[in-house]
VEXDREN-2710 file (C-alpha; in Angstrom, 1 decimal):
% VEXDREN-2710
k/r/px/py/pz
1/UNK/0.0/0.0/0.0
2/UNK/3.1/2.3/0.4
3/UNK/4.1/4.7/-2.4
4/UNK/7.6/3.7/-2.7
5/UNK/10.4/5.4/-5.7
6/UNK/9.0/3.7/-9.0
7/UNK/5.4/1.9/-8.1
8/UNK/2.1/2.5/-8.5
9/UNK/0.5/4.1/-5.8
10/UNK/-2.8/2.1/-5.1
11/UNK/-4.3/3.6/-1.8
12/UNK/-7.5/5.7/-2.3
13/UNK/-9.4/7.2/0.2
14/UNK/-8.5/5.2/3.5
15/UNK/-6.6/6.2/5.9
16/UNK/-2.9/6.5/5.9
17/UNK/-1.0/5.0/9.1
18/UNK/1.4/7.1/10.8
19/UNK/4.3/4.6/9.5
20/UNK/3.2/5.8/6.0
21/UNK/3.7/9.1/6.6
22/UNK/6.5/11.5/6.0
23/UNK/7.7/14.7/4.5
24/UNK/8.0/18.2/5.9
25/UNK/5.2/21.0/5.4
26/UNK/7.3/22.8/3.7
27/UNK/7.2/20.4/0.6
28/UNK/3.6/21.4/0.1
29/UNK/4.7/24.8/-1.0
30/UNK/6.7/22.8/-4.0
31/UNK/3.8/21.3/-4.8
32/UNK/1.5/23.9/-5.2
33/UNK/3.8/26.0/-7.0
34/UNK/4.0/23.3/-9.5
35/UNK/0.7/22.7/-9.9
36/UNK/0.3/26.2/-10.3
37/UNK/3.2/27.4/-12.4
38/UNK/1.5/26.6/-15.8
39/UNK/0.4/28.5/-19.1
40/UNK/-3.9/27.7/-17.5
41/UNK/-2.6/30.4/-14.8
42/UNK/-1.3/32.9/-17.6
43/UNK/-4.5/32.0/-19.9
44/UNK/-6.4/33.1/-16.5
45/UNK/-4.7/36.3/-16.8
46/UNK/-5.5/37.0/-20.2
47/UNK/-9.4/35.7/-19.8
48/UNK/-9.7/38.9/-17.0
49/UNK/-8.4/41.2/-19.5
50/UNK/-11.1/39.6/-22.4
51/UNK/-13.5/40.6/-20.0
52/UNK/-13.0/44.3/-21.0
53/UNK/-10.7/45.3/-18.1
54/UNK/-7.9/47.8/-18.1
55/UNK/-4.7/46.2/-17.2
56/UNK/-4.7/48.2/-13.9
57/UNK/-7.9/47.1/-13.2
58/UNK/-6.9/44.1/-14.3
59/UNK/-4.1/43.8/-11.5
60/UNK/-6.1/44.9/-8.9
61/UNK/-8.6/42.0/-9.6
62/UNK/-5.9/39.7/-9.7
63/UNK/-4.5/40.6/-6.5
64/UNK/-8.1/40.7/-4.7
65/UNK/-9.3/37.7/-5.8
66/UNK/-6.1/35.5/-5.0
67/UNK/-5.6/37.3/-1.7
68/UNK/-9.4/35.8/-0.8
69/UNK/-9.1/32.6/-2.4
70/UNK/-5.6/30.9/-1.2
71/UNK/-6.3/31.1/2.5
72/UNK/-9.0/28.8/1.4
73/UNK/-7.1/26.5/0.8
74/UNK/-5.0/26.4/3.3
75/UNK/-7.8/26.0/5.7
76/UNK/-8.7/22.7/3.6
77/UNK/-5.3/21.6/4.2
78/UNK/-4.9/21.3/7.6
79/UNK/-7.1/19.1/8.6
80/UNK/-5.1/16.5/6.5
81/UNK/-2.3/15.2/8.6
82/UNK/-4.5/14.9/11.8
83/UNK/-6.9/12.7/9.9
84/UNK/-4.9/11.1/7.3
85/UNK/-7.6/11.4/4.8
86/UNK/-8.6/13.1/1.9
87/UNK/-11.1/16.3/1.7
88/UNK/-14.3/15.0/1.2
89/UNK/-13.6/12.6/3.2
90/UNK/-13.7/14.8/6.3
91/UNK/-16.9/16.7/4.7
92/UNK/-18.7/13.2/5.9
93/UNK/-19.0/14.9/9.9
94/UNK/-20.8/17.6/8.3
95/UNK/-22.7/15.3/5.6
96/UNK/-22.7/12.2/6.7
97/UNK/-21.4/9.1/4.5
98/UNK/-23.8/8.9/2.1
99/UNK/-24.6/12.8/1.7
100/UNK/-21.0/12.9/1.3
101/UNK/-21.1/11.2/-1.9
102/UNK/-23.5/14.1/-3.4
103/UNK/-19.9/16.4/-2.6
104/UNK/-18.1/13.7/-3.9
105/UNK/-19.8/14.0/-7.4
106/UNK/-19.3/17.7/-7.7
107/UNK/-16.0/17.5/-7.1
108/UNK/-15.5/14.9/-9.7
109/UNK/-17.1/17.3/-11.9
110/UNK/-15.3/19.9/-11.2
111/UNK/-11.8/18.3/-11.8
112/UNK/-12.9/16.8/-15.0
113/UNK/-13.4/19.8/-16.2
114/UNK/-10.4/21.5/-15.1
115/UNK/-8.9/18.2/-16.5
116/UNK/-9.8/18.6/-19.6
117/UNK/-9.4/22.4/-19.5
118/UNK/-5.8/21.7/-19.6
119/UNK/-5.8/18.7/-22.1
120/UNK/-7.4/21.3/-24.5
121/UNK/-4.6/24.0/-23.8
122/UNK/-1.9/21.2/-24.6
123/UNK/-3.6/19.9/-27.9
124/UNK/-3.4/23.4/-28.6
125/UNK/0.1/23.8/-28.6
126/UNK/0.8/20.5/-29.9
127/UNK/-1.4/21.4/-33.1
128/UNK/0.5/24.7/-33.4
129/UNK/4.1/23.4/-33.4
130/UNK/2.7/20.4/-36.0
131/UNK/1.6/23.3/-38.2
132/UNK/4.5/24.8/-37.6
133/UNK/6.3/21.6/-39.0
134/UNK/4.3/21.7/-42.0
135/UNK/1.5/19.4/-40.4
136/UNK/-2.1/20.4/-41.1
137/UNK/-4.3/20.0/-38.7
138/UNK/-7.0/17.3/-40.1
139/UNK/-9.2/15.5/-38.3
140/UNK/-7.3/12.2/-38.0
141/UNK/-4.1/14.8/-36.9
142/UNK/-6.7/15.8/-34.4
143/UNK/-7.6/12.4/-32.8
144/UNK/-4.3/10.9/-33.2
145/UNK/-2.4/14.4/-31.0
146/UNK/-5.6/14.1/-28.5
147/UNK/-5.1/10.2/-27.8
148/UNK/-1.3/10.5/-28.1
149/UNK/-1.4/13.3/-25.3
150/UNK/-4.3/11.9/-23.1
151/UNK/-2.0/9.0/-22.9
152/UNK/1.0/10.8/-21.7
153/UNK/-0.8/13.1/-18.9
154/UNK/-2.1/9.5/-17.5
155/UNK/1.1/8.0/-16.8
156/UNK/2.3/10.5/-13.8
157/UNK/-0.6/10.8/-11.2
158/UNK/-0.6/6.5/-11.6
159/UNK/2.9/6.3/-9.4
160/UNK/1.1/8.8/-6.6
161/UNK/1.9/11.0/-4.4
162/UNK/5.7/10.6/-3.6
163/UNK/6.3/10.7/-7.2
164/UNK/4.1/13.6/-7.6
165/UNK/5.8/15.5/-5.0
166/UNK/9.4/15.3/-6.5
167/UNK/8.2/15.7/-9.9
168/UNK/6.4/19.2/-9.0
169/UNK/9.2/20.5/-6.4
170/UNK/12.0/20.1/-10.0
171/UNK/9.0/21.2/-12.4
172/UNK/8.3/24.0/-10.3
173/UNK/11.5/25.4/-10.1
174/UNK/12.1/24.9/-14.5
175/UNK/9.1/26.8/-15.5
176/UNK/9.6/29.6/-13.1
177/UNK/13.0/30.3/-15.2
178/UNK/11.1/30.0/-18.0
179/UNK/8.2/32.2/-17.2
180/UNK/10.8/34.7/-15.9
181/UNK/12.3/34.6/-19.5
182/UNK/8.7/34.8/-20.5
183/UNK/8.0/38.1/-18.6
184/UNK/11.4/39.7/-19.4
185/UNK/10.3/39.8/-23.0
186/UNK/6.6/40.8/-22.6
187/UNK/6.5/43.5/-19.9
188/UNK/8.5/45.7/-21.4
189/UNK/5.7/46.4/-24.2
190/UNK/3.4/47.0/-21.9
191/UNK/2.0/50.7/-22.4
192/UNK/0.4/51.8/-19.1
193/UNK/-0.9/55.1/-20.5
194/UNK/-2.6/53.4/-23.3
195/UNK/-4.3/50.5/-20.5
196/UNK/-5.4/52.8/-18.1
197/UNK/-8.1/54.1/-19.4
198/UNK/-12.1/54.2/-18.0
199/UNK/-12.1/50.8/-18.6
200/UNK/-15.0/48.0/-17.1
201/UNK/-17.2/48.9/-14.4
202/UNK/-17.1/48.0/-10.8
203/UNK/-19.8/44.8/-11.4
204/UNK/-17.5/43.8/-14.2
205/UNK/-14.4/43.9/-11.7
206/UNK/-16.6/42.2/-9.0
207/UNK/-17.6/39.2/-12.2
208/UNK/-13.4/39.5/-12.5
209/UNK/-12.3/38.8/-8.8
210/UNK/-15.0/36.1/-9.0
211/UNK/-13.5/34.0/-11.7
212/UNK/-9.9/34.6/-10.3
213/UNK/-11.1/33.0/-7.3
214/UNK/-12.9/29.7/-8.6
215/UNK/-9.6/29.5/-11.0
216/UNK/-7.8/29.1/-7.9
217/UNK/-7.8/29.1/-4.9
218/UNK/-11.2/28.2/-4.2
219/UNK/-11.5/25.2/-6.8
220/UNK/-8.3/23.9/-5.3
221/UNK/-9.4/23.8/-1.8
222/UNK/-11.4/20.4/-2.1
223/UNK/-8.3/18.4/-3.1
224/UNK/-6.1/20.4/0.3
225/UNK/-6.0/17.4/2.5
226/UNK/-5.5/15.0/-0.2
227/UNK/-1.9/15.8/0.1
228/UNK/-1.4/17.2/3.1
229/UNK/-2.6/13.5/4.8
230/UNK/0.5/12.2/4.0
231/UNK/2.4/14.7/6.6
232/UNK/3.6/13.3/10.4
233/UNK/0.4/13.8/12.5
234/UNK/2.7/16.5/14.6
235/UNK/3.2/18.4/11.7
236/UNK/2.3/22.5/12.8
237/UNK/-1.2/23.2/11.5
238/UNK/0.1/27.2/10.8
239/UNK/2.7/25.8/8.7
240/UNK/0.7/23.4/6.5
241/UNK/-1.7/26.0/5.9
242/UNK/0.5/28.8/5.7
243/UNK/2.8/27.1/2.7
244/UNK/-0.2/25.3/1.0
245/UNK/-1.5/28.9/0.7
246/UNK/1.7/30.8/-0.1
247/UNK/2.8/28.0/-2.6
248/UNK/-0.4/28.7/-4.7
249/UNK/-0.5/32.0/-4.4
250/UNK/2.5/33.8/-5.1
251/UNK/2.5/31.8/-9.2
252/UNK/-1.1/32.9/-9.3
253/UNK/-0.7/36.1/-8.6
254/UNK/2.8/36.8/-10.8
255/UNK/1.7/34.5/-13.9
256/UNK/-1.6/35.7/-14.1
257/UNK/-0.7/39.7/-14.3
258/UNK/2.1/38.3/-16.8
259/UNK/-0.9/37.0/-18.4
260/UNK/-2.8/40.5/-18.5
261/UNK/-0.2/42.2/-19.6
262/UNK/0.6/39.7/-22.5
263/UNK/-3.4/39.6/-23.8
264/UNK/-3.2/43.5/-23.3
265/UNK/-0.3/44.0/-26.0
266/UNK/-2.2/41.5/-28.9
267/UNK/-5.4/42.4/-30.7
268/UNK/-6.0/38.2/-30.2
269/UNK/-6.9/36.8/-27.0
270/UNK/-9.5/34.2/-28.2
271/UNK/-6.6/32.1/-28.4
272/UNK/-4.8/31.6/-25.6
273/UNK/-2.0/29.3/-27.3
274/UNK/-1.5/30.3/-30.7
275/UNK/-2.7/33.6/-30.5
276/UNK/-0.3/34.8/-27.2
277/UNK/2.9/33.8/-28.8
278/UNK/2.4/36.5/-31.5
279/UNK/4.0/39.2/-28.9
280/UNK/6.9/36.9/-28.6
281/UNK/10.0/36.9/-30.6
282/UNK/10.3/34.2/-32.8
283/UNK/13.1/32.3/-31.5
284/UNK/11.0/31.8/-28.1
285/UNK/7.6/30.4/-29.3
286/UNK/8.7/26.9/-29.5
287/UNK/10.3/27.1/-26.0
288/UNK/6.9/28.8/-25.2
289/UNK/4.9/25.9/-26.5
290/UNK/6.7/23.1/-25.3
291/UNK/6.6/25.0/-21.9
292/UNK/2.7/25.3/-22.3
293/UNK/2.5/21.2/-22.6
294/UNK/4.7/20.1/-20.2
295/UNK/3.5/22.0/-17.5
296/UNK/-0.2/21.3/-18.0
297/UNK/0.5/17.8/-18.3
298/UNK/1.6/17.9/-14.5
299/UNK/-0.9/20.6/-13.4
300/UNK/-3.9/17.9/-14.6
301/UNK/-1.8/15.0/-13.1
302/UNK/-3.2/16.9/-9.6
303/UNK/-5.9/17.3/-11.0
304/UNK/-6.3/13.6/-12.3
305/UNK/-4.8/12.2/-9.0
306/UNK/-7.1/13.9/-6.8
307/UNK/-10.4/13.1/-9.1
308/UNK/-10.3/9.5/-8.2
309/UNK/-10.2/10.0/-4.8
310/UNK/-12.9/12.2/-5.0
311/UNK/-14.9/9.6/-7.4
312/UNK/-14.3/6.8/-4.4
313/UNK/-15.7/9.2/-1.7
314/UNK/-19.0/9.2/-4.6
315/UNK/-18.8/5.9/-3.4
316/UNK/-17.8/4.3/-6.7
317/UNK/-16.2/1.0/-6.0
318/UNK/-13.6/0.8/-8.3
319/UNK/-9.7/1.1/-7.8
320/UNK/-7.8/4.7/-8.4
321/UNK/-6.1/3.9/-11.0
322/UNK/-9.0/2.8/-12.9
323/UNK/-10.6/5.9/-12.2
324/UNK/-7.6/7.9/-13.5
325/UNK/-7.9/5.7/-16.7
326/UNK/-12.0/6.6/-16.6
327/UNK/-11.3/10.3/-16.4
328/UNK/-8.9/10.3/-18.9
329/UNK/-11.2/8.6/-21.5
330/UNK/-13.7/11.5/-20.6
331/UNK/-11.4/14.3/-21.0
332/UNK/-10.1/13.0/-24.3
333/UNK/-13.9/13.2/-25.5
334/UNK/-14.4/16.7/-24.3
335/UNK/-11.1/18.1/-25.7
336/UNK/-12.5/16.8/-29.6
337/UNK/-15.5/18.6/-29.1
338/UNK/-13.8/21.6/-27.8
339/UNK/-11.2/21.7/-30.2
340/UNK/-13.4/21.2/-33.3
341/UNK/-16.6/23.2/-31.5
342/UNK/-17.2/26.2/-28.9
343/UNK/-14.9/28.8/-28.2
344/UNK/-12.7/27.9/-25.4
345/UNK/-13.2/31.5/-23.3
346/UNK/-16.9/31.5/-23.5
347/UNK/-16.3/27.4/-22.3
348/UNK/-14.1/28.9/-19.7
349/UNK/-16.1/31.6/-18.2
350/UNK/-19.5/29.3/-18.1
351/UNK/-17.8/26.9/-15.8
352/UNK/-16.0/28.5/-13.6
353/UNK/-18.7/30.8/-12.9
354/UNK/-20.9/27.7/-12.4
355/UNK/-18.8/25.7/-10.7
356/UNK/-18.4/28.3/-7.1
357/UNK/-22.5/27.8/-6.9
358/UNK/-21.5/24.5/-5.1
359/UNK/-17.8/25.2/-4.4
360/UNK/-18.6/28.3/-2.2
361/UNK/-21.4/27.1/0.3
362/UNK/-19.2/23.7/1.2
363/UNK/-16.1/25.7/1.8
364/UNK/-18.1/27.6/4.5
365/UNK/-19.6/24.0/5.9
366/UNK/-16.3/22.9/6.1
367/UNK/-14.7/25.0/7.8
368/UNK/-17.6/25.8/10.3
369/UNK/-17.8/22.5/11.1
370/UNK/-13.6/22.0/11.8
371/UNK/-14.0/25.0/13.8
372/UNK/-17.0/23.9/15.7
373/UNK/-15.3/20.8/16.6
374/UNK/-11.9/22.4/17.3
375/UNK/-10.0/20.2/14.6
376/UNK/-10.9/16.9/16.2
377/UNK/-12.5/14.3/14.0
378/UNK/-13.6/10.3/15.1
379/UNK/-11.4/8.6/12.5
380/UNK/-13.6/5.3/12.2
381/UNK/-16.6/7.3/11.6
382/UNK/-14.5/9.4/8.7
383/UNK/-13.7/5.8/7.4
384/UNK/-17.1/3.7/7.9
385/UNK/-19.9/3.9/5.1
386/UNK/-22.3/1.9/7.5
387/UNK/-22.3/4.0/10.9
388/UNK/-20.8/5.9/13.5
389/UNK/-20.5/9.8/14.7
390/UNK/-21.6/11.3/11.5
391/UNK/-24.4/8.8/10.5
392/UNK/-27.3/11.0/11.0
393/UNK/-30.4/9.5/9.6
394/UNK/-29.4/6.8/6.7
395/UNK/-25.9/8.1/6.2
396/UNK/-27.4/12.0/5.9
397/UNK/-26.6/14.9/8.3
398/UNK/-29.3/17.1/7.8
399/UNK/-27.3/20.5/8.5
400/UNK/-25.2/20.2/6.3
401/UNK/-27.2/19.4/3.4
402/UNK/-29.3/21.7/4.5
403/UNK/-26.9/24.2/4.2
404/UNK/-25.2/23.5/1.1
405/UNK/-28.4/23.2/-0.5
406/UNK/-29.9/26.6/0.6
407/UNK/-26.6/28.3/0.1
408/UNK/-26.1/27.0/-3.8
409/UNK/-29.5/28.2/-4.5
410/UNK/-28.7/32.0/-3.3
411/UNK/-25.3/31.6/-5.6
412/UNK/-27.1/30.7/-7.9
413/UNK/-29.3/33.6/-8.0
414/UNK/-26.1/35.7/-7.6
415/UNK/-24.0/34.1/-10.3
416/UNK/-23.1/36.3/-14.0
417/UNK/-21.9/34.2/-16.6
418/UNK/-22.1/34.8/-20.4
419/UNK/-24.9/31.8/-20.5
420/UNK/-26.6/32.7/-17.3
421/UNK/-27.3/35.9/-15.0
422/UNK/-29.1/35.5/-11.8
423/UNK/-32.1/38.2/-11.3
424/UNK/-30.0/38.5/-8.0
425/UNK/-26.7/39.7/-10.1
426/UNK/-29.6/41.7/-12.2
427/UNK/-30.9/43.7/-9.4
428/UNK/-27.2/45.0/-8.2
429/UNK/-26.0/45.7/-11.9
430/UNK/-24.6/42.3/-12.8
431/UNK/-22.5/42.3/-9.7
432/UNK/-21.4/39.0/-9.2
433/UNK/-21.6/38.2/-5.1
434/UNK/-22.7/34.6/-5.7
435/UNK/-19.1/33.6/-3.4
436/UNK/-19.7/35.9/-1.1
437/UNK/-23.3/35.5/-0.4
438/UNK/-23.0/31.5/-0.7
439/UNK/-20.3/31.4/2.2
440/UNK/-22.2/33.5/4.4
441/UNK/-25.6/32.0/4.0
442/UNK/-24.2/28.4/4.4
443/UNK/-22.1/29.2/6.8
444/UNK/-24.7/30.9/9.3
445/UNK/-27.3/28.0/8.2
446/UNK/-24.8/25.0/9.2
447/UNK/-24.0/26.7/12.5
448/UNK/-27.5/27.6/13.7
449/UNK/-28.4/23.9/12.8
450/UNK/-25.2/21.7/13.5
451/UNK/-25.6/23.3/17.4
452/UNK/-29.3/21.8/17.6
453/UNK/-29.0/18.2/15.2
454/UNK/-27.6/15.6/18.1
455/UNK/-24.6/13.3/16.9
456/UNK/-23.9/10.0/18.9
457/UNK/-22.3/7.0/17.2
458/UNK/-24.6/4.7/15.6
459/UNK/-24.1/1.3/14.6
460/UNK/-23.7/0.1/11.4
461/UNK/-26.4/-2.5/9.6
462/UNK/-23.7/-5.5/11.0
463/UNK/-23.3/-4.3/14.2
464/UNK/-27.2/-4.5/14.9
465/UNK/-27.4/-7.9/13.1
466/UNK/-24.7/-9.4/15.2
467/UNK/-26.4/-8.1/18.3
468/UNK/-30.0/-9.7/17.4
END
């Protein structure tokens, strides 16, 4: 079960022993950082500017929204090396076992998405050096490059964690040279007299720092203690959170205004590969686009590691690794239609402005309810899907469903996308305050009626047979 040098890593969502554990807080920096030094963070960059915003404005929204995401996820971090279990795992007190695997769904969705967000972005850059060799881009070039690459991004998140930790503490450290090359050529062209103009309103700003957050910090916090679990049980809570945080925040926040200030130099940000490498000298577009695959290939091996765990806590009953094989088959079948179909910023701004209806009201539950209980957890009752603490009434805990359920409906009516506007949003001049408004509503709701539902262990269906 242990996830030695060179094996496949075959432990889902059950608890990992204290002789398992290992590793420093400190590593989870690395591993943020790498998951989060890609070209998706500098696309994210250029999507706030495609939004009509100056690129002062566009800096300010940057800096906001990452300063109010990232400490979200280092919240959902430190729960993980007390419990030694993943994130949604630990949602069960609030949720119960089997309203857990509702979470567990919408996280899988959410990860796919990202997943094949990414898988789109590399296909990208794979088609434009092909044409670049001469290579048209025909169908069957288009299906072969998409199963080809699918194939590769499958490979890493299969050897787990320790792997995964190594590979993104090296990775991290390559494409912040690179980026750094990156920014030396681009920010130099960047005219502030000529971006600081009246630009978007203060709703458009508010829909900004919105998207900035569910690109980050907040989509990441579900998948926090799925790494951190693996740290000594002693390890400082301020220092898991605090380097979770700071590991994902400092690329955001640098790549994304490198971001900006490339889409706000080009006439062409619909295309966030092949149309950003027009403002770069020639001799550094390959470089550029071999940069752009590589590092989303281990950005979505994250993302692909942490889907199957979060696919198990659905309460699928099939290994990890088939579930990374699963995901991948889905994401290959959304990247066709995406690369043949929709544009990819109007794809990009419908889901993550979807995705925080759900996203924001179980942040608050979560960490209400580690709050509420002080950080201590009954590990068998995490672990069993037939009783205990947090079995409420058939597997459900009320308050927290509750909760989540009241607080995605007043998202939802706060929420501004380019496919949907909620009469909420409307009413304050397309303002979007669907985050905002979700954590506070669920928040207050799971607190008023956590205090009143009683919890006492109850036994599981075997447990009362055995004492008939």
């Amino acid at each position: 079960m242990t996830d030695s040098q060179g094996s496949i890593e075959r432990r889902g969502i059950d608890l990992v022993p204290e002789s398992a554990r290992y590793g420093k807080p400190r590593d989870l920096m690395f591993l943020w950082a790498g998951t989060t030094t890609t070209v998706f963070t500098v696309v994210y960059g250029a999507f706030v500017v495609a939004l009509g915003l100056s690129f002062a404005q566009s800096v300010v929204v940057i800096i906001i929204g990452n300063l109010l995401a990232y400490p979200l996820l280092g919240l959902a971090s430190v729960q993980g090396p007390r419990t030694g279990t993943t994130t949604l795992t630990i949602s069960r007190s609030s949720y119960g076992p089997r309203g857990g695997r509702i979470l567990g769904v919408f996280a899988w969705l959410t990860l796919v998405g990202f997943e094949a967000g990414g898988l789109i972005l590399v296909v990208f850059a794979a088609l434009t050096l092909l044409d670049g060799a001469g290579i048209a881009a025909s169908t069957p070039v288009q299906i072969l490059t998409i199963v080809v690459l699918a194939g590769v991004q499958l490979l890493l998140p299969l050897f787990g964690h320790s792997v995964m930790m190594r590979a993104q503490k090296y990775f991290s450290a390559i494409f912040a040279l690179a980026f750094l090359v990156m920014a030396i050529l681009v920010l130099p062209k960047v005219e502030l007299s000529s971006t600081d103009g009246s630009g978007a309103s203060a709703s458009t700003m508010i829909v900004g720092i919105a998207l900035i957050m569910a690109s980050g910090g907040l989509s990441w916090a579900p998948a926090g203690s799925n790494f951190s679990r693996y740290l000594p049980v002693g390890s400082s809570k301020r220092a898991v959170g605090t380097y979770a945080a700071v590991g994902g925040f400092l690329p955001y926040v640098l790549l994304q205004i490198l971001g900006a200030a490339t889409a706000s130099i080009t006439l062409d940000v619909a295309d966030p590969i092949s149309g950003l490498p027009a403002v770069l000298p020639a001799w550094f577009v390959v470089p550029y686009l071999v940069l752009a695959m590589v590092s989303l290939l281990v950005q979505n091996s994250t993302n692909l590691y942490s889907s199957g765990l979060n696919l198990q806590t659905a309460g699928i009953k099939v290994s990890r690794v088939t579930m990374v094989v699963i995901d991948t088959v889905i994401c290959a079948v959304i990247t066709y239609i995406a690369v043949v179909g929709q544009s990819f910023y109007d794809l990009l701004n419908a889901f993550l402005s979807l995705l925080v209806i759900w996203l924001a009201p179980w942040v608050a539950i979560y960490v209400t309810d580690w709050l509420m209980r002080r950080g201590r957890y009954d590990l068998p009752s995490l672990a069993s899907e037939t009783g205990g603490r947090y079995w409420g009434r058939g597997g459900y805990r009320l308050s927290g469903l509750v909760a989540q359920a009241v607080g995605m409906v007043v998202a939802a009516l706060w929420v501004n996308t380019t496919t949907y506007v909620g009469p909420l949003a409307t009413l304050t001049g397309g303002a979007d305050l669907s985050i905002p408004a979700g954590i506070a509503v669920a928040a207050l709701l799971y607190w008023l009626l956590a205090r009143r539902e009683h919890e006492q262990a109850q036994p599981s269906p075997k447990q009362t047979e055995g004492a008939h």
